[in-house]
C-alpha positions in Angstrom: -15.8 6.0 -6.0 -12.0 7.5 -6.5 -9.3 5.4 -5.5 -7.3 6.3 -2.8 -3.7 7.2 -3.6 -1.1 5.2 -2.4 -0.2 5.6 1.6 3.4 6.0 2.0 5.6 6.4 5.2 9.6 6.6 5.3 10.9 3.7 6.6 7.4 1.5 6.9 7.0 -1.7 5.6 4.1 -2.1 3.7 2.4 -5.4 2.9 1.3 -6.0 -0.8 -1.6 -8.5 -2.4 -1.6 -8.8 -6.3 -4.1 -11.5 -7.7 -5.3 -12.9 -11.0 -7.8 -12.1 -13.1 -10.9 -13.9 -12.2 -8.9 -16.2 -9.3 -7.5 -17.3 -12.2 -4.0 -19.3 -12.0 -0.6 -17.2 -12.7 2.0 -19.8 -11.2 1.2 -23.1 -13.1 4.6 -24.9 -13.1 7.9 -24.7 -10.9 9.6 -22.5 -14.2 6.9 -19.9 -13.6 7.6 -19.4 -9.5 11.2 -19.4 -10.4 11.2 -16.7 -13.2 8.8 -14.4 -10.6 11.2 -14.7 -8.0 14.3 -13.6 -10.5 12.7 -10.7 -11.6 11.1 -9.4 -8.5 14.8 -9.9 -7.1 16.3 -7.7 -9.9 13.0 -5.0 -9.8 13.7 -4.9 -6.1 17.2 -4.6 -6.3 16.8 -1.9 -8.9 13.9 0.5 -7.5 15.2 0.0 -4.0 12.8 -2.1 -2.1 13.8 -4.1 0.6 11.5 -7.4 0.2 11.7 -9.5 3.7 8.4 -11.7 3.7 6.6 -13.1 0.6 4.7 -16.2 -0.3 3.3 -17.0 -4.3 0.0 -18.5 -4.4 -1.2 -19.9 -7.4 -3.2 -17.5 -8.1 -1.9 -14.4 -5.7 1.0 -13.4 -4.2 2.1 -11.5 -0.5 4.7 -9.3 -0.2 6.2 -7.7 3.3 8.0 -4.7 1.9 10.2 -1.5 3.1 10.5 1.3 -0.2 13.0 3.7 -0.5 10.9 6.3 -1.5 7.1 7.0 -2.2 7.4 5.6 -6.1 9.7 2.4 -5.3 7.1 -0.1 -4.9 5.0 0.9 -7.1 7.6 0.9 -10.0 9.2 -2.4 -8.6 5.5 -3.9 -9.0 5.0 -2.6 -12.4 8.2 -3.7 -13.7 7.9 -7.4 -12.8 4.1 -7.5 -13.5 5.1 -6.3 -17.1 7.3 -8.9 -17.7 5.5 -11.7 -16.0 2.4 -11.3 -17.9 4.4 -11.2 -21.4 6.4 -14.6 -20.2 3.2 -16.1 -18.4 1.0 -15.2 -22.4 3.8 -16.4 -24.6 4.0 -19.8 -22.5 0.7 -20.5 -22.0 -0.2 -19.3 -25.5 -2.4 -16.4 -24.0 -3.6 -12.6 -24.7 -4.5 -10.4 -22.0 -3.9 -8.9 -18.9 -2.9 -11.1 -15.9 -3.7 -9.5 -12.5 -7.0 -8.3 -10.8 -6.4 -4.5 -11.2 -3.3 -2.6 -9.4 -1.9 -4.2 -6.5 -3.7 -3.5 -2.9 -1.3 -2.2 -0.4 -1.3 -1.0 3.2 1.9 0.4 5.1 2.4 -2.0 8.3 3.3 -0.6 11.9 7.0 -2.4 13.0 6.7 -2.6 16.6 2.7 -4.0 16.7 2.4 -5.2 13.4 5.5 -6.6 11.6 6.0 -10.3 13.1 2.1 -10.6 12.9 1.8 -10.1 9.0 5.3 -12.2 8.7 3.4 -15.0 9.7 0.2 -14.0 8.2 2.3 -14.4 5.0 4.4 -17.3 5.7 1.3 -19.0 6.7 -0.9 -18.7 3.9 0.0 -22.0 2.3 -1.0 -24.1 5.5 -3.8 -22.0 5.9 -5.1 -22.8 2.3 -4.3 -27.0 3.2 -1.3 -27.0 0.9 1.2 -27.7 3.8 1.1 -28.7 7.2 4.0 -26.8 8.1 5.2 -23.6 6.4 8.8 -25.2 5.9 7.3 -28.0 3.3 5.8 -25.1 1.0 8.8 -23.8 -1.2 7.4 -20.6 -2.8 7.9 -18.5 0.6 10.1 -16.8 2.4 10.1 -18.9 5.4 12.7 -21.8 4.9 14.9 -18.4 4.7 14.2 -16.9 7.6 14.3 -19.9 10.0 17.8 -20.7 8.3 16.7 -23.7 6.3 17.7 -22.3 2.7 19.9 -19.2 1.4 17.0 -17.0 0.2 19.0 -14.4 -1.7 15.7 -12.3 -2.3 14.9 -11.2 1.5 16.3 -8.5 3.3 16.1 -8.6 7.2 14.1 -5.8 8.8 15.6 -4.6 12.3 12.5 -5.9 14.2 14.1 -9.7 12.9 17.7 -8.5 13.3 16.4 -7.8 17.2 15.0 -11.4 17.4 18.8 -12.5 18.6 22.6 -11.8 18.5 23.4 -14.9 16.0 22.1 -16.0 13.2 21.0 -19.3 15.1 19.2 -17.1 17.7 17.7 -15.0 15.2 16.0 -18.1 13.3 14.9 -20.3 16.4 13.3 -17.2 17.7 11.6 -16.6 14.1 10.5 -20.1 14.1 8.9 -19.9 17.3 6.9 -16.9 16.2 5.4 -18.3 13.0 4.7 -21.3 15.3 2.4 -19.3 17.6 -0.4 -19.0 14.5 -2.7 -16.3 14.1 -6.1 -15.8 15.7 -8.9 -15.2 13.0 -9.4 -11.9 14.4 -5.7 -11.3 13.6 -6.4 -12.6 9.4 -9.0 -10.5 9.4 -7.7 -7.5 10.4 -4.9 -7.9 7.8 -7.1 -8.8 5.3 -9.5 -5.7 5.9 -7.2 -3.2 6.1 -4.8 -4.5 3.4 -8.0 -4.6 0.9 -9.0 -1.3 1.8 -5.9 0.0 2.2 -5.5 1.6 5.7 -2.7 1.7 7.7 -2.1 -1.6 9.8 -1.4 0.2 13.4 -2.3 1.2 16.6 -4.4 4.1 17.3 -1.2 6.0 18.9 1.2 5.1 15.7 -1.2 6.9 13.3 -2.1 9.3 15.7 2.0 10.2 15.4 2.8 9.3 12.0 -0.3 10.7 10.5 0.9 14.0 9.8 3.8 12.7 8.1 2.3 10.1 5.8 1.4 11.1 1.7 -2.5 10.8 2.6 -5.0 9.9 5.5 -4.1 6.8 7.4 -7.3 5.8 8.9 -10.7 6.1 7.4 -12.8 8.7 8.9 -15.9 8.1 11.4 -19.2 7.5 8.9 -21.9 9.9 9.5 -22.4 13.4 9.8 -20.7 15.1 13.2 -23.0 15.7 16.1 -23.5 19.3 16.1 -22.7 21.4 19.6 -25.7 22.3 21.1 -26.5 25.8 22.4 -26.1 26.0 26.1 -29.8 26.6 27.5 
């Protein structure tokens, strides 16, 4: 089967899952999260994509993402995957590629959708039994956006700018969000559409926005259409 091209919207973030080969590691020491996060910072900075959620995994990585423009991300991925996998070989005295393919990708609807796969993200490590609390796990974006650490990688997005008037506001409201957890109805959801990458969004956002996205964002009913019948 062909792989769908890439679904892009102006001004929608999109949320982003690149793993390893095989499950395989690609974060083994403190040196390796801390070189990833410099060059995505600089690959972001220069493609012009606004990163404002992320967690690395050791062996996969979330990103919450706005791109300028329908190449941005996908030249901001390719950029830091380059260099990672030559650092990540020479280091761990390896040939090879790195990741599982090209990144998965889905665009993310702000108003429904954008706080949810926040703390989809921000939760992953707890989620996976490496922290009780997001805040103890310090390969994610959320010790910045509850105000615990200068996290010179995110940008805010206007649905967390609208969380309060002060920065104080803005994280205790945050905080409380990530603290309300996710359903597994909710993970799933993210995971499925993220993997097969349609649009995370209500039936009346793609209804809308359909029109003006690069592809289809919704899959289309399976099976052939009823045909009318004849009137008798």
């Amino acid at each position: 089967m062909a792989r769908l091209p890439r679904l892009f919207l102006p001004d929608c973030p999109q949320h982003v899952i690149q793993r390893g080969i095989n499950r395989m590691e690609i974060f083994r020491a403190r040196e390796d999260y801390q070189q990833f996060i410099q060059w995505l910072g600089s690959a972001a900075l220069e493609y012009g994509v606004q990163i404002h959620a992320y967690v690395l995994m050791s062996n996969h990585l979330h990103l919450l993402a706005t791109p300028k423009d329908d190449q941005a991300l996908g030249r901001m991925m390719q950029s830091v995957g380059r260099r990672y996998v030559q650092y990540f070989n020479a280091r761990y005295d390896r040939t090879g590629t790195l990741w599982e393919g090209r990144y998965r990708a889905t665009l993310v609807e702000s108003t429904r959708y954008f706080m949810v796969c926040s703390r989809y993200i921000e939760l992953n490590p707890v989620r996976a039994g490496l922290a009780n609390d997001p805040a103890q796990y310090p390969w994610s974006s959320y010790q910045g956006n509850v105000g615990l650490s200068q996290d010179l990688l995110l940008t805010p997005h206007h649905e967390y700018w609208a969380l309060g008037n002060t920065p104080f506001e803005r994280h205790a409201a945050y905080k409380a969000i990530v603290a309300q957890g996710l359903g597994q109805s909710e993970v799933d959801l993210i995971r499925q559409q993220t993997n097969k990458g349609w649009a995370l969004a209500s039936p009346e956002f793609i209804e809308k926005a359909d029109p003006q996205a690069s592809r289809r964002m919704m899959q289309k009913p399976k099976g052939r259409p009823l045909s009318r019948q004849k009137p008798s």
